[in-house]
C-alpha positions, -999 to 999 in steps of 0.1 A, spaced: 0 0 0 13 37 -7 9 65 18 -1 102 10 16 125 -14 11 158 -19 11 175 -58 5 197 -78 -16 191 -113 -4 206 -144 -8 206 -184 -42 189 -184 -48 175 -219 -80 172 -242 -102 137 -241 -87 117 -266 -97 83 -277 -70 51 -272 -67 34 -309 -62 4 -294 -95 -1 -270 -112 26 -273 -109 36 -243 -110 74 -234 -86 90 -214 -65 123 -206 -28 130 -199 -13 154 -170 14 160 -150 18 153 -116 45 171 -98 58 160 -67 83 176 -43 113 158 -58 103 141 -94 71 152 -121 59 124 -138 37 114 -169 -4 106 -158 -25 90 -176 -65 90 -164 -92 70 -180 -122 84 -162 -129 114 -184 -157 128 -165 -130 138 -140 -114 164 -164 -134 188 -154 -123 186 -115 -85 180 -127 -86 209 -146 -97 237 -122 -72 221 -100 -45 225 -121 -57 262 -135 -64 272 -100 -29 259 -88 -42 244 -60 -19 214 -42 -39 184 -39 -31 152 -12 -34 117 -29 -41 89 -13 -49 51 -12 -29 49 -47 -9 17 -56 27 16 -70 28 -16 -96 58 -39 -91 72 -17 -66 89 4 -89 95 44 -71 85 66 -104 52 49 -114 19 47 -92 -14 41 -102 -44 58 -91 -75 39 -89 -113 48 -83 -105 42 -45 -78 68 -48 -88 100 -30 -77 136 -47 -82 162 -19 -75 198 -23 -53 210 7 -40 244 17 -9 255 5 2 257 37 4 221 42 30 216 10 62 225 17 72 231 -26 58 259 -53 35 253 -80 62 249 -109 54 273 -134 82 260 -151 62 229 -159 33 249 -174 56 260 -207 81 230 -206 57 202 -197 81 170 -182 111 182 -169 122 153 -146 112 122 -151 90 105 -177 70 77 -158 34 67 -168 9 71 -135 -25 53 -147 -55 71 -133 -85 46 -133 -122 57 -118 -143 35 -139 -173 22 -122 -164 -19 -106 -182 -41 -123 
């Protein structure tokens, strides 16, 4: 299991379609206090939260997310995943606005974001 994190969102992209499943799904950037890293959510009525996040620069506290295999750079965020808006107060790093015109500047990891509905 993971514990918290605390991030920023940035560089919220459109709703596009996978060519493979056609699944839909949106990119962003997560930026953490030490590493940014490549997200990827398939619930695409969440854009709309994720986005005034990210324009509003608020930090945000994940939790309950998993990390597969282990591995430090990648997590996944599932539909049990909580996104909670926190005071900027309680982060101890700046909104990057350096990520906002450069997009990825650290790493390039893939975080999948999944809220679809158990079946």
């Amino acid at each position: 299991d993971s514990t918290s994190i605390n991030c920023y969102f940035h560089n919220i992209s459109p709703v596009k379609t996978a060519s493979t499943s056609n699944k839909k799904y949106f990119n962003r950037v997560v930026q953490r206090d030490d590493k940014s890293v490549r997200a990827v959510c398939y619930s695409p009525e969440k854009i709309a939260e994720l986005h005034a996040l990210a324009s509003t620069r608020s930090p945000v506290k994940l939790d309950n997310y998993k990390r597969p295999n282990n591995r430090d750079d990648d997590f996944v965020i599932t539909k049990f995943t909580k996104i909670v808006p926190i005071d900027k107060k309680e982060i101890d790093f700046s909104f990057s606005e350096e990520l906002i015109t450069n997009g990825l500047t650290l790493t390039r990891s893939v975080i999948q974001v999944s809220y679809s509905i158990a079946k």
